[in-house]
C-alpha positions in Angstrom: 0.0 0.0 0.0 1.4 3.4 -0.7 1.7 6.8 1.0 -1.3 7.8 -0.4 -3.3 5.3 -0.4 -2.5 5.0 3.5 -3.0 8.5 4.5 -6.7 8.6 1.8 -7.8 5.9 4.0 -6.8 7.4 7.4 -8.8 10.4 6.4 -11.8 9.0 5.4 -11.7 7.4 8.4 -11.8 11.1 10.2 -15.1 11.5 8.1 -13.3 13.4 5.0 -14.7 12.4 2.0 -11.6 12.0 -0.5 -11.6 11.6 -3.9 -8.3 11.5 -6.1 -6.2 14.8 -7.7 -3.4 14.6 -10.5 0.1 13.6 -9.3 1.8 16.7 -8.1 -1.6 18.8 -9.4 -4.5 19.9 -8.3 -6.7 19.0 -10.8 -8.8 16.6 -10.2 -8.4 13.0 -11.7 -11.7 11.8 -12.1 -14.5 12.6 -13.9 -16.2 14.3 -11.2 -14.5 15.6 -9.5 -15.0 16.7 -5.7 -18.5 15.1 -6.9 -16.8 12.0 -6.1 -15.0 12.3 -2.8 -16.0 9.5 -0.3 -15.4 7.6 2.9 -16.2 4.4 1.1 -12.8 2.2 2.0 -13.3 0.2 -1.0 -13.7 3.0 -3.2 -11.0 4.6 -2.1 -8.9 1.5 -2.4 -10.0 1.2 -6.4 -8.6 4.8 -6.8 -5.1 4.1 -5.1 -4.5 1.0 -5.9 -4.8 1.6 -9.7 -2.7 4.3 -9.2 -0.6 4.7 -5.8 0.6 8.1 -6.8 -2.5 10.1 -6.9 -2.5 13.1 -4.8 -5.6 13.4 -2.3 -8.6 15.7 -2.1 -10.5 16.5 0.5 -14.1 17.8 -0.5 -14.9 20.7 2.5 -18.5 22.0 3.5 -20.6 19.2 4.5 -19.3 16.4 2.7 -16.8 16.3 5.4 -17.9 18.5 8.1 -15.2 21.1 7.7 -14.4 24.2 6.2 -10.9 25.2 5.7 -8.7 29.0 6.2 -6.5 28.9 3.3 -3.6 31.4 4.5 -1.8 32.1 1.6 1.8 33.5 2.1 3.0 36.5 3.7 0.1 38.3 2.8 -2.2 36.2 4.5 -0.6 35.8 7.6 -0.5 39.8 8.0 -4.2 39.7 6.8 -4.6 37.0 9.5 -2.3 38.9 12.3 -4.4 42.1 12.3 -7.8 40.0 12.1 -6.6 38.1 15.6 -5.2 41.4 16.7 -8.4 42.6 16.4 -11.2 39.7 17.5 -8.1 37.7 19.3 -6.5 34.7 18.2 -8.0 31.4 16.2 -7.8 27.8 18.2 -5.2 25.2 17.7 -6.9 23.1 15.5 -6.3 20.7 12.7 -3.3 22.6 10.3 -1.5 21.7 7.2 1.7 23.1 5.5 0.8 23.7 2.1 3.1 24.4 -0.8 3.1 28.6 0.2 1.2 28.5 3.2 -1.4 26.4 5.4 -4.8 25.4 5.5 -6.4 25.6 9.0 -9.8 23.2 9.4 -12.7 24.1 10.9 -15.2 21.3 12.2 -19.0 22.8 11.2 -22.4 21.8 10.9 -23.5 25.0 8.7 -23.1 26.3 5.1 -20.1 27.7 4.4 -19.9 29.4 0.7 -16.4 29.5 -0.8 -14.4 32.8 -1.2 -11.3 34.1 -2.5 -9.5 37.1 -0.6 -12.4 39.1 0.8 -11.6 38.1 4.4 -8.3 39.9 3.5 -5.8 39.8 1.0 -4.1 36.1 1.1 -7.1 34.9 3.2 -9.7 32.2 1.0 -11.7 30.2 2.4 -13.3 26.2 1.1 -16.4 25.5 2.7 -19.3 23.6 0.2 -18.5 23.0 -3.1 -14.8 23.4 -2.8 -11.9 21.5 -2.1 -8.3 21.4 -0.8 -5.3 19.3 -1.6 -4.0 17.3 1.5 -0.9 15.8 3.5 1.3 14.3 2.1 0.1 14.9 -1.8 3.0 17.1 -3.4 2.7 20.3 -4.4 3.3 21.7 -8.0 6.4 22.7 -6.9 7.5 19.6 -5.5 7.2 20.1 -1.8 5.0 18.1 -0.2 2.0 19.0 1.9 2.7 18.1 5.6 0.5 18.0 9.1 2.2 21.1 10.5 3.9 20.5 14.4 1.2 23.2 15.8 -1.5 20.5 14.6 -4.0 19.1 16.7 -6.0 15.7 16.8 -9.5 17.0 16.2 -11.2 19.7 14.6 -12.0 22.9 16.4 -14.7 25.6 16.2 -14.2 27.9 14.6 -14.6 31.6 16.7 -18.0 33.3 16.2 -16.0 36.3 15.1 -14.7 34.1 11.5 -18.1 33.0 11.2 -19.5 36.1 10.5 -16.8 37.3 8.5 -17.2 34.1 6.7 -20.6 34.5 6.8 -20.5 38.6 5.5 -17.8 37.5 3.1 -20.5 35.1 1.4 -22.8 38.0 0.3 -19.6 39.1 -1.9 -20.6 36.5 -4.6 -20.9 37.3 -8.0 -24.7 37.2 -9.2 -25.3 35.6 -12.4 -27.1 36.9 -15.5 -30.5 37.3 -16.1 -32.4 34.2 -18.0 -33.2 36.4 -20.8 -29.6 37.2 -21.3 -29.2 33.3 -22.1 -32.5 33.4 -24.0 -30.6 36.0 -26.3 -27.2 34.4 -27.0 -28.7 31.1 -27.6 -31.4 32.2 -30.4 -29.3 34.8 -32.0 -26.6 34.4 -34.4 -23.3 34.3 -33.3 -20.6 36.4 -34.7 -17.1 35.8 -35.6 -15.3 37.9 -33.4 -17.6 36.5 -30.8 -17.3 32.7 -31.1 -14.9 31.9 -28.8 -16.0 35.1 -26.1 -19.7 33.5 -26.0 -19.1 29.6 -26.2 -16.5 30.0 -23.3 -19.7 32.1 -21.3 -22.1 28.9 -22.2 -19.6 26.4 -21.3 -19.3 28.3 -18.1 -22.6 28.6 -17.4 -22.7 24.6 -17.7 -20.3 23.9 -15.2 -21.8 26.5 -12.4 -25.1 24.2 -13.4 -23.4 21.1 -12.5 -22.4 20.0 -15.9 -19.0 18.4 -14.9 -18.4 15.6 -17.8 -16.3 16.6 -20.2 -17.3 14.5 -23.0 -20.8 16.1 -22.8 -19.9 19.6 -22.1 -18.5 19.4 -25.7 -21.2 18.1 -27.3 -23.0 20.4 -26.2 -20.8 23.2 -26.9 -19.9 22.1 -29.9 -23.8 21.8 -30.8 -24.1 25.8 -30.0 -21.4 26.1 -32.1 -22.9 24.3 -35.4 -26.2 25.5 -34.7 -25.2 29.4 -34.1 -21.8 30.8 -35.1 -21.5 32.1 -38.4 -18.5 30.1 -39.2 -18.0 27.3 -36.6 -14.8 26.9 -35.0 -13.3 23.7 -35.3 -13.3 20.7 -32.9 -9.8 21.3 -31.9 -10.7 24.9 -30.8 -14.1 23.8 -29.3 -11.9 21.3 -27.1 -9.6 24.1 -26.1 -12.3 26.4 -24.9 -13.9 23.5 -22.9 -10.6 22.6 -21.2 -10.1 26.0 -20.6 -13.5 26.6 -18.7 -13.2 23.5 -16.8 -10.0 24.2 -15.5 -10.7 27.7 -14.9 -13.4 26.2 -12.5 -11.7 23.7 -10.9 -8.6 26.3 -10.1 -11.6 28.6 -8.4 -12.3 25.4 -6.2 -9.5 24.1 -5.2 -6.3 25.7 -2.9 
C-alpha cells in the first residue's frame, strides 16, 4: 500500500470524503471531480490502488464537516495577524503546511460558501463545493503537503468572530445573469469575433449548473457552435475552450 493510499484511507476514516487529484496537481483526476470524494474504504482502495501516486482531495463543507482558512503567504498571515489582533487569536486546531502557506480546518455543521481574498488579502476560504489538496500529496512545486507540528487531533470551532466574516464575506458573490440574457445568446446568431468570447460564457454557465463531464460539455458546446456561429470553429478549438473553462473552475475550487 502506498503513502497515499495509507493517509486517503486514514482520512476517510476522520469523516473526510476524498476523492483523487493529479500527481503533483491539483486537478482533479476523475470525472467528477469533488463530486466524487467519499469515505467508502473500497472505493477509495479502487482509486489508489490503480494508481498509488494520486495526490488526495478533500471535499470541505458538508461532505466532510469542515471548512478550511487557506492562508496564503506572507500576505495572508499579515491579513490574518491584524484579524486576531483585532477579534483575538484562532484555536489550535487541525493545520496543514501547504506548498506557500497552510490550510487551518474548521469542524461545522452550517453552510459555508467558498471565497477568495475578501476576508483579507491572502485569506480564502473552502467551505461547500470546494476542495483542498491534503498531507502528504505534493505540491506543483514539489514540496510536499505536511501536518504542521502546531496541529491538533481533532477539529476545532471555529470563533463566532470568523463566522461572521465568513458569513458577510459570502454576500460578496458574483450574481449571475438574467435568464433572458441566455435566451438571447442562444437564439441569435453568433458572430465571428464573438465565437470563442460566447461559447467559453455557455460552457461556463454549464459547469456553475453542474455540468462536470467533459465529454458532454463538448457536445454540447460544440452543438451551439454548429447551430449558431456564423463560421463554426473547429473541434480542436471547441476542445480548447472546454478545457479551458473547466479548469478555470476547478482552479476557483480548489487551494
Amino acid at each position: 500500500m502506498s503513502i497515499m493510499h495509507a493517509a486517503a484511507l486514514q482520512l476517510a476514516q476522520k469523516g473526510l470524503a476524498v476523492f483523487p487529484c493529479q500527481p503533483r496537481g491539483k486537478e482533479p483526476a476523475c470525472d467528477t471531480g469533488l463530486h466524487a470524494a467519499t469515505t467508502d474504504v473500497e472505493r477509495i482502495n479502487w482509486w489508489w490502488r490503480a494508481f498509488p501516486d494520486l495526490n488526495i482531495g478533500v471535499a470541505t463543507g458538508a461532505a466532510s464537516g469542515v471548512f478550511v482558512l487557506d492562508i496564503d503567504g506572507e500576505d495572508g498571515e499579515g491579513s490574518l495577524l491584524k484579524l486576531e489582533t483585532e477579534h483575538g487569536a484562532l484555536p489550535p486546531t487541525v493545520e496543514a503546511i501547504t506548498g506557500k502557506g497552510r490550510h487551518c480546518y474548521f469542524r461545522t455543521s452550517k453552510k459555508i460558501s467558498n471565497s477568495a481574498g475578501q476576508l483579507g488579502v491572502g485569506l480564502d476560504v473552502r467551505g461547500d463545493g470546494g476542495y483542498v489538496i491534503a498531507p502528504p500529496s505534493i505540491h506543483p512545486s514539489g514540496r510536499a503537503y505536511a501536518w504542521s507540528v502546531d496541529t491538533t487531533r481533532d477539529f476545532a470551532a471555529a470563533p463566532d468572530w470568523l463566522l461572521t466574516m465568513v458569513a458577510t464575506a459570502k454576500g460578496g458573490a458574483k450574481t449571475g445573469k438574467p435568464l433572458e440574457h441566455w435566451h438571447t445568446v442562444l437564439i441569435e446568431p453568433i458572430r465571428n469575433g464573438q465565437r470563442n468570447a460566447t461559447l467559453a460564457s455557455i460552457c461556463g454557465k454549464l459547469v456553475h449548473c453542474g455540468v462536470r463531464d467533459v465529454i458532454l460539455l463538448y457536445d454540447l458546446v460544440m452543438c451551439v457552435n454548429i447551430a449558431r456561429c456564423e463560421q463554426p470553429l473547429s473541434p480542436s478549438e471547441v476542445e480548447t475552450i472546454v478545457i479551458s473553462v473547466m479548469r478555470s473552475h476547478f482552479k476557483g475550487l480548489q487551494t
